[in-house]
C-alpha positions as CSV (number, residue, x, y, z in Angstrom):
1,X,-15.3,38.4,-5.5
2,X,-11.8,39.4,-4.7
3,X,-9.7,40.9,-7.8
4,X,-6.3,40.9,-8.6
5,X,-3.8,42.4,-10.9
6,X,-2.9,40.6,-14.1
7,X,1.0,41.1,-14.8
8,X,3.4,40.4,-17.4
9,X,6.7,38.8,-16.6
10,X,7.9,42.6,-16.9
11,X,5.8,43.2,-13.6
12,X,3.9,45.3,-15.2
13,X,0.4,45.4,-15.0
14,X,-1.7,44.6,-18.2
15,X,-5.5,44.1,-16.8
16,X,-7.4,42.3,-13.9
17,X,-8.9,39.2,-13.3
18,X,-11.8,38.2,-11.0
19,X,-11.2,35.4,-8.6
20,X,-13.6,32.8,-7.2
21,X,-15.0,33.2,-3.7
22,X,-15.7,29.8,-3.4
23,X,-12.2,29.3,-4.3
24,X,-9.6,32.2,-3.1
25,X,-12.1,33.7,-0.4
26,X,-13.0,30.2,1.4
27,X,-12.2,29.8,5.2
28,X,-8.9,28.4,6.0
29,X,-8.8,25.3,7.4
30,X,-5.4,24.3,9.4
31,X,-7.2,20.5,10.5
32,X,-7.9,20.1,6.5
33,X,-4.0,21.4,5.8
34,X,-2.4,19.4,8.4
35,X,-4.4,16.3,6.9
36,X,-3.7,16.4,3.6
37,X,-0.1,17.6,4.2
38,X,0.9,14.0,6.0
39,X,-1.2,12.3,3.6
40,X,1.3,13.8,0.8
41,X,4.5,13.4,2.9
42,X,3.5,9.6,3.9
43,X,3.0,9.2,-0.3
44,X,6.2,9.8,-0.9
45,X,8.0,7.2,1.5
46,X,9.5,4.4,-0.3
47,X,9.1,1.9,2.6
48,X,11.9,-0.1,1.5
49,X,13.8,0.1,5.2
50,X,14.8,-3.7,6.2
51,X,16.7,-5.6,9.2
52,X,17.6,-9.2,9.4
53,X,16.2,-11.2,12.1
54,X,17.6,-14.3,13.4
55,X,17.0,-16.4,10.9
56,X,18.8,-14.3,8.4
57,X,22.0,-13.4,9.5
58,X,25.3,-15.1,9.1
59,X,26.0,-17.3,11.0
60,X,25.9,-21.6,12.1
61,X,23.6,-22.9,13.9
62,X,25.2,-25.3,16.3
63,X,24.7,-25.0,20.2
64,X,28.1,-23.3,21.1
65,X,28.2,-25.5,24.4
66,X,26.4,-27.8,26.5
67,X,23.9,-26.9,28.3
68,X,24.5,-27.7,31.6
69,X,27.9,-28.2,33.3
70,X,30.1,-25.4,32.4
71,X,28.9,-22.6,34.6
72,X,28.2,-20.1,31.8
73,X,24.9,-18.7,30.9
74,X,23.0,-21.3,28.2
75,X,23.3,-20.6,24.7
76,X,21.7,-21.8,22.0
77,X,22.9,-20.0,18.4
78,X,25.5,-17.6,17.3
79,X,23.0,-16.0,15.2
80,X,20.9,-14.9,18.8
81,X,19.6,-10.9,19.2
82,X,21.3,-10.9,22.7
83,X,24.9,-11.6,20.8
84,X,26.9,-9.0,18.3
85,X,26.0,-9.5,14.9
86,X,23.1,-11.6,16.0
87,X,19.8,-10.8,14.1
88,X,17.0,-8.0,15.2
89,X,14.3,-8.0,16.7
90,X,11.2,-6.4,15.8
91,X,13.0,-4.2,13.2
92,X,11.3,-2.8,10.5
93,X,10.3,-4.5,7.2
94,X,9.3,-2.8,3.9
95,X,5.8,-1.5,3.8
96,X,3.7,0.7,2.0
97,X,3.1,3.8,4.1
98,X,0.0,5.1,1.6
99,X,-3.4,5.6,1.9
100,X,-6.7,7.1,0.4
101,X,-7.6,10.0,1.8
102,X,-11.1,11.6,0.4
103,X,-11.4,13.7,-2.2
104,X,-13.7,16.2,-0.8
105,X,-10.9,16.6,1.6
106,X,-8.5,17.4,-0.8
107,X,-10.3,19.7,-2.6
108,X,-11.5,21.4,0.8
109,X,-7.3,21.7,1.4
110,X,-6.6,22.9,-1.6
111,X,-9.3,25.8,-1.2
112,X,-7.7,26.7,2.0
113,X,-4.2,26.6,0.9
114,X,-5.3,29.2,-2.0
115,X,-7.1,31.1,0.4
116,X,-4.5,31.8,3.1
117,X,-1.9,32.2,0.2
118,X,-4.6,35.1,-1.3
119,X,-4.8,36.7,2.1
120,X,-1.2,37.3,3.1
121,X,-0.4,39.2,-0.3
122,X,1.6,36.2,-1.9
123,X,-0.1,35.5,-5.3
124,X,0.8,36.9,-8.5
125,X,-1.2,36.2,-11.5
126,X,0.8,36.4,-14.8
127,X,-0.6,37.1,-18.3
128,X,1.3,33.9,-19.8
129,X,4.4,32.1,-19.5
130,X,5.9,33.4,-22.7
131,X,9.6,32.9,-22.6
132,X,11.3,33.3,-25.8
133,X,14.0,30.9,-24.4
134,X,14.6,27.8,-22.5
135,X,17.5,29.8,-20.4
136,X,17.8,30.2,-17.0
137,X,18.5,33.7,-16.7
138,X,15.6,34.9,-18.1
139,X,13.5,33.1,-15.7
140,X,15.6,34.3,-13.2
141,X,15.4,38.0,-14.3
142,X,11.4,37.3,-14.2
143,X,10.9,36.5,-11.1
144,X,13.0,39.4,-9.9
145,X,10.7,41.4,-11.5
146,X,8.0,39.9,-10.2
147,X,8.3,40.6,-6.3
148,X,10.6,37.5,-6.3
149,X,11.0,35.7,-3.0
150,X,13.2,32.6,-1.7
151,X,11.0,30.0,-2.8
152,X,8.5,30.1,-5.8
153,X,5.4,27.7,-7.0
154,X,5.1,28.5,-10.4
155,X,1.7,27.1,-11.7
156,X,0.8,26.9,-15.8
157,X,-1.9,25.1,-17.6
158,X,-1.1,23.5,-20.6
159,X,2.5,22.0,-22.1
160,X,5.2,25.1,-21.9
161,X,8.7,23.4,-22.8
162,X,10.6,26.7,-22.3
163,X,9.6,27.0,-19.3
164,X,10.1,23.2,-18.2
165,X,13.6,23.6,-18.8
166,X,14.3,27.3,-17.2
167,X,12.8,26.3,-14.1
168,X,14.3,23.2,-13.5
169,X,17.4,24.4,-12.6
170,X,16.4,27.0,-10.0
171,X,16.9,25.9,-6.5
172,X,13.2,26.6,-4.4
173,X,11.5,27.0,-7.5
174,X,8.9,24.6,-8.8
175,X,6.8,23.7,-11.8
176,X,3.3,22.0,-11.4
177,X,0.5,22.0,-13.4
178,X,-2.8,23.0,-12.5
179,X,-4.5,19.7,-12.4
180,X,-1.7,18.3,-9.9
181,X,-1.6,21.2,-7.7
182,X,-0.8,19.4,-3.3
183,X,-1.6,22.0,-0.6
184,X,1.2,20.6,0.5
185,X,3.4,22.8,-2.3
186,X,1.3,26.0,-1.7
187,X,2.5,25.8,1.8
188,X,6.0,24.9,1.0
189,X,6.7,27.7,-0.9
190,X,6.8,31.6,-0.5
191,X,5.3,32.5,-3.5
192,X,2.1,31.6,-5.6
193,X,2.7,32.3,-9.6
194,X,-0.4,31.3,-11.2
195,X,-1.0,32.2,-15.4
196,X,-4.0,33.5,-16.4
197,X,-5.2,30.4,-17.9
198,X,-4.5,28.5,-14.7
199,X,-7.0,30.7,-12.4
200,X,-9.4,29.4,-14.7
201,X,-9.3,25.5,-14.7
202,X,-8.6,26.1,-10.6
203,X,-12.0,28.3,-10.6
204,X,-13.7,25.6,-12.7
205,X,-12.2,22.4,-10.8
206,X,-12.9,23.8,-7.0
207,X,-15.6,25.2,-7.5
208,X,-17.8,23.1,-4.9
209,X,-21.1,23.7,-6.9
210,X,-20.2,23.0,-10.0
211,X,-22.4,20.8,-11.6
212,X,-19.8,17.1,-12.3
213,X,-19.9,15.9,-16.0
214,X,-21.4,12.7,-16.4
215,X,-19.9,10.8,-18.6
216,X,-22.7,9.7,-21.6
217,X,-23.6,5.8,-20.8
218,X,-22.7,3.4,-24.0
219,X,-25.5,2.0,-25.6
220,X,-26.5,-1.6,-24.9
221,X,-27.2,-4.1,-27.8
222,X,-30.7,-5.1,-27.6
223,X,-31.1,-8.6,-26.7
224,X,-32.6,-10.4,-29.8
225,X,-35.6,-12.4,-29.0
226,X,-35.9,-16.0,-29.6
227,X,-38.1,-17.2,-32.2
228,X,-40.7,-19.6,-30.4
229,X,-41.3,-21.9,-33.3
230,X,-37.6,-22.5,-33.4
231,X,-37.4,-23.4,-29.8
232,X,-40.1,-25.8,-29.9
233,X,-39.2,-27.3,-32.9
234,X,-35.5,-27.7,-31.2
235,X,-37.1,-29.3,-28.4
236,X,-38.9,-31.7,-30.1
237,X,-35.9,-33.0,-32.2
238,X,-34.1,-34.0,-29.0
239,X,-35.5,-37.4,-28.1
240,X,-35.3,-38.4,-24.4
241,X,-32.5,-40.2,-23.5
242,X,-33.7,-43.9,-22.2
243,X,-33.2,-45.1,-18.4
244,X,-30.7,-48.0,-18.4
245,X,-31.9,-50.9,-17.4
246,X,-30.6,-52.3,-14.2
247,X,-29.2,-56.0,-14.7
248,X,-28.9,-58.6,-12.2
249,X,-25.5,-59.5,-11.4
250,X,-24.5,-62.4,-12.8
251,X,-23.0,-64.1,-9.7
252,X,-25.9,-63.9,-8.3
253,X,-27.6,-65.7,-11.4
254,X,-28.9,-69.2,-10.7
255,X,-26.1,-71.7,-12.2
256,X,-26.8,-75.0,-13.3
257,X,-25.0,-78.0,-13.0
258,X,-25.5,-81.0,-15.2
259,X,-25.2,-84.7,-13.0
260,X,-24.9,-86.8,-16.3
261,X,-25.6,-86.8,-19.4
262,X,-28.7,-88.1,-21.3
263,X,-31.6,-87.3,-23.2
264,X,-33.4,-87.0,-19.4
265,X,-31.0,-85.1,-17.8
266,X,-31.2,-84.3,-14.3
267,X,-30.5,-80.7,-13.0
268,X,-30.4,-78.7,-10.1
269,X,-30.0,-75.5,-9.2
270,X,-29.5,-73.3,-6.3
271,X,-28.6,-69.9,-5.5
């Protein structure tokens, strides 16, 4: 395992700390870096570029002339791409440029990142991030101290507000916590400042045989079983529901016509 100097923000040193093979000695990977770089980049588009076509410029939409007769070349709108201030064609239209990239390739980018930045000399590791104000200039004065280069990824675990508010006002120097860390950052800056406590969760996180936590399953309610008795005793209350009866239609019912009246009355009938 490689091992590095712990430092204060003195730059002096105040112990050592172990580092991950797994994690900081790992083989770099450009493909893996290159990959999750325009991943990160294409993330961060806002997609919102739009031209108006034809339809949506100003402009009438009468035929300027006839169509045949005049000699010129035919027209049909104002508003047509071949004219100035006509409308565009095939220009772009708001989209969103993002996509999922796997998270084993992530984490294998990350591991590089770390690596490469661990191999070329470039990461401190810093007992804590205890500034006793939210200024500046002692940030500032800090990273002087501590082999300070154009460009600095500071990276801290946990809420620091002091820090929050010293850094944000340092051109090339940025704040990101451990749990949000882009390879993308690592290789966009010079230098890697890392606390103690961040080394750690990183260890922990990338550590690519770790065992995951699974996540305890909730308890299902048992099903309650249904009495028997009850059910039959339902089914026998409900009485089956009778077949309607089919009636004739009364036109075609026989009809009866009386010829006279009398006690002997004559009748026929007939469909």
């Amino acid at each position: 395992m490689p091992v590095v100097d712990v430092v204060n923000l003195d730059g002096k040193k105040v112990g050592q700390v172990e580092l991950a093979d797994a994690v900081f000695g790992a083989k770099v990977n450009p493909h893996l870096l290159h990959e999750a770089s325009r991943w990160y980049l294409r993330g961060l588009r806002a997609g919102t570029h739009k031209t108006k076509d034809k339809s949506e410029v100003s402009g009438a939409g009468r035929k300027l002339w006839r169509q045949k007769g005049t000699g010129r070349a035919r027209v049909g709108s104002i508003r047509s791409p071949l004219w100035r201030h006509g409308g565009t064609v095939h220009g772009p239209k708001p989209r969103d440029y993002s996509y999922a990239l796997p998270k084993k390739m992530l984490l294998g980018a990350l591991r590089s990142a770390l690596s490469a930045k661990l191999a070329e000399q470039k990461l401190t590791v810093v007992d804590a991030w205890s500034l006793d104000t939210h200024k500046t200039k002692a940030l500032r004065s800090a990273l002087d101290k501590l082999n300070g280069e154009k460009s600095a990824l500071l990276v801290a675990y946990g809420e620091n507000r002091n820090l929050e508010l010293a850094s944000r006002n340092l051109d090339r120097v940025k704040l990101v916590a451990s749990n949000v860390l882009q390879p993308y950052d690592l290789l966009n800056h010079d230098l890697l400042v890392l606390s103690k406590d961040a080394v750690a969760r990183l260890s922990h996180t990338l550590d690519p045989e770790r065992t995951p936590i699974v996540a305890p399953r909730k308890k299902l309610r048992p099903r309650p079983r249904r009495n028997r008795q009850r059910r039959n005793k339902r089914l026998e209350l409900k009485k089956p529901v009778p077949r309607r009866k089919r009636g004739r239609n009364k036109r075609c019912q026989p009809r009866t016509i009386k010829l006279f009246a009398g006690p002997s009355s004559l009748k026929r009938a007939w469909a």
